[in-house]
N, C-alpha and C positions, 0 to 999 in steps of 0.2 A: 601708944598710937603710932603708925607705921607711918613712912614718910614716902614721899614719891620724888622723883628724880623723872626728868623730862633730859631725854636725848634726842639729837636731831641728824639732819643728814651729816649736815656738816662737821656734827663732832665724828661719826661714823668715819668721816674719811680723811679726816685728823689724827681718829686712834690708827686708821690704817696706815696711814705716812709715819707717826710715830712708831710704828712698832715694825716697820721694813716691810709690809705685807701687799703694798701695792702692787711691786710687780708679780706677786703669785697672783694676785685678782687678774693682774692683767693679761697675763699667760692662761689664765681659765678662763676666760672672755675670750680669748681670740683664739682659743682652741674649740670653744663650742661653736664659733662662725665659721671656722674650718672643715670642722666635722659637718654643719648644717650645708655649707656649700658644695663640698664634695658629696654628701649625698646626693642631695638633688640632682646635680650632674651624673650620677650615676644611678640614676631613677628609680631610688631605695625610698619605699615608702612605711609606715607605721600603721598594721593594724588596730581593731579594736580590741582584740583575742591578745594581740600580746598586750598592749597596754593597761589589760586586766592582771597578766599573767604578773606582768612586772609589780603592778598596783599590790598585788596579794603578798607576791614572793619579797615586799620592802612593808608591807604593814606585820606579815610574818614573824619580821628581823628586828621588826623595832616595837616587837608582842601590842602591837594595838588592837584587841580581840574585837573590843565593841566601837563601836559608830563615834561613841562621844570621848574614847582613848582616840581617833583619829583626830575631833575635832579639836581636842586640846593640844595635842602633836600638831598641828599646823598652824596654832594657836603660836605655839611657843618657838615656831621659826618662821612668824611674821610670814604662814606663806596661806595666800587663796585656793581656793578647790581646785581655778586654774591653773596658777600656778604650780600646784602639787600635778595636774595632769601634763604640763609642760616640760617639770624636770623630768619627771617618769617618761614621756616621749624620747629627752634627751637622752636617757639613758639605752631605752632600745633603739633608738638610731646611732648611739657610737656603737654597741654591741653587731648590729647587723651592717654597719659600714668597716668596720676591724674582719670581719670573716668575709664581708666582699673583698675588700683588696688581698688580704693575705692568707685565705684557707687552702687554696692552692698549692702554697709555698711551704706547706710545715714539713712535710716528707723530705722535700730538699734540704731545708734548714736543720731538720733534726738529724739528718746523717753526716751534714758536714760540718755541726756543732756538735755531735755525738757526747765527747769527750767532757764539754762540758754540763752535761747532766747526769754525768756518775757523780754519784756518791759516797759519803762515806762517815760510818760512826767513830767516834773515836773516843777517848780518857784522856788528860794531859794535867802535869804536873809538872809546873815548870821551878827550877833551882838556880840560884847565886853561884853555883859551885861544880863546875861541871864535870872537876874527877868524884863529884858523892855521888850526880848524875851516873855516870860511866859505870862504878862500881853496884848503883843501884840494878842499872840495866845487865851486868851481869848477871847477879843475885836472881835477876826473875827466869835470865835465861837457863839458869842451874836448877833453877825450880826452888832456889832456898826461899824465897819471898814470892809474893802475888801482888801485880800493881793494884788490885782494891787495899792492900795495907799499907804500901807507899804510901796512895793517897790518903790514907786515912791517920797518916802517919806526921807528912810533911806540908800537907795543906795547910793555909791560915783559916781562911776564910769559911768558914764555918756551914753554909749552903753548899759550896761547894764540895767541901771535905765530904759530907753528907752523901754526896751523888758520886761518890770518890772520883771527880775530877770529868763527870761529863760534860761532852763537848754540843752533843745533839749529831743530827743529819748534817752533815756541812757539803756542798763542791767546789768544785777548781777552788773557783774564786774570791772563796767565802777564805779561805788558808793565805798566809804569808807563801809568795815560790817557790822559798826554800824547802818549807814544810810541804807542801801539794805536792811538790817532783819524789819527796820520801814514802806520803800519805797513798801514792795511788800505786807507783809501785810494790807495795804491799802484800801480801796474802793478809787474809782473815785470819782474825785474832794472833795479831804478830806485835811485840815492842819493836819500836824504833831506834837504832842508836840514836843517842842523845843529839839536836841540832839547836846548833849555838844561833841567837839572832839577837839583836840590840834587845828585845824584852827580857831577854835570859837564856836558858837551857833546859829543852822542851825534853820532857822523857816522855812520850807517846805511845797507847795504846790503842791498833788499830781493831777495832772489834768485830767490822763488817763494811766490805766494798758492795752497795749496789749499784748495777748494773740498770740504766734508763730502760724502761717502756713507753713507746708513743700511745699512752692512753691520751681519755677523752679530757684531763684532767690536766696533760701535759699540752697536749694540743692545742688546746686555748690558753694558758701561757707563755707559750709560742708566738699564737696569735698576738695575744693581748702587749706583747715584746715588742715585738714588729712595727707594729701601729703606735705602742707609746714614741719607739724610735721616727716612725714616720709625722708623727705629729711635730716633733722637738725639731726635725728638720724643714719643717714649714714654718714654722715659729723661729728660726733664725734666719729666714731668709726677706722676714716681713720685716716692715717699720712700724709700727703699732705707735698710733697719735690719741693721745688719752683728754676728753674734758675732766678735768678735777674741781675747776670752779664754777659756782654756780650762776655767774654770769656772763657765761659760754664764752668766756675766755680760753684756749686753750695751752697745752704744755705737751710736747713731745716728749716723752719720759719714755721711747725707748730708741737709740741712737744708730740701731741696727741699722743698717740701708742693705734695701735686696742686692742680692751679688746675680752683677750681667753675668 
């Protein structure tokens, strides 16, 4: 026989304080009044058309094909018809307040951040020993070896060994300094001399620099950059005065004060 367990508000924001997660509630609390305020101010309103749009493109994502996969889905996060039509509002009112304030700006932004949205694929196999390193990097550049058998050679790590030491797409910032200043001066498909860093001694294989396009894809990451930046600086200039208890007692739980 199954048992039942009765939770209440109060435990909810108990587990919340227990587990540190307060001030992220409270940072998404007063980022959707921020968002809600500065639209209105800038007399951004919510169709029915996209409300639908967004409705379809989030029951899509969360495969609720039939009527009654939705209604267990909102079932199962304690939310009402309303409420599901409210976060959905939410969502296209930050989406259409992020491309008002900053769709203007991506052209500028993208040509004087240029640099940091190249990319670039790489291989690495890092060693203990950086004259094995040294000699290895020789070795490929005589053509006696090929870094897929380095890798396949001197990896532990078993998944990795496998993918002989991929790194994925990475830019700038995604690299140690050190590494980035070696990784972008590069040509394609070029080993690195070995570069030493507290992890070890990188033997690197550059296998392809690409070069950014302002697509539609980039452009609203851009976007979406901007705005998160703009939010976080609204969010520290605020004092945000929290009730926790429920006898409207309250607790300033964030100490920030607006700076004159």
């Amino acid at each position: 026989m199954s048992k039942s367990l009765t939770i209440t508000q109060t435990d909810i924001i108990q587990c919340l304080k227990l587990s540190y997660q307060i001030k992220s509630v409270q940072e998404a609390i007063a980022t959707q009044k921020i968002i809600t305020e500065a639209a209105q101010e800038a007399g951004i309103t919510v169709t029915a058309e996209e409300l639908q749009q967004e409705g379809d493109d989030l029951r899509l994502a969360q495969k609720l094909v039939k009527a009654k996969d939705t209604w267990t889905w909102l079932k199962k996060h304690h939310l009402s018809l309303d409420e599901f039509e409210e976060s959905i509002h939410n969502k296209v009112l930050t989406k259409k307040l992020a491309n008002h304030l900053f769709s203007a700006h991506v052209e500028s932004f993208f040509y004087e951040h240029r640099v940091d949205y190249v990319a670039a694929v790489t291989y690495e196999v890092i060693f203990d020993d950086r004259d094995l390193a040294l000699e290895l990097f020789y070795a490929v550049v005589e053509g006696e070896i090929t870094f897929p058998e380095i890798a396949r050679l001197y990896i532990q790590e078993p998944e990795l060994r496998r993918s002989r030491g991929y790194q994925g797409l990475k830019h700038r910032k995604d690299f140690r300094p050190e590494i980035a200043t070696a990784v972008f001066a590069a040509t394609e498909s070029e080993i690195l001399k070995p570069i030493v860093t507290s992890k070890g001694v990188h033997l690197i294989w550059v296998e392809e620099i690409i070069q950014p396009k302002l697509d539609d894809e980039l452009r609203q990451k851009i976007i979406t950059d901007l705005f998160n930046a703009w939010l976080e600086q609204q969010i520290e200039c605020m004092e945000i005065i929290t009730y926790l208890d429920l006898d409207d007692n309250f607790t300033k739980t964030n100490e920030k004060v607006k700076q004159a």
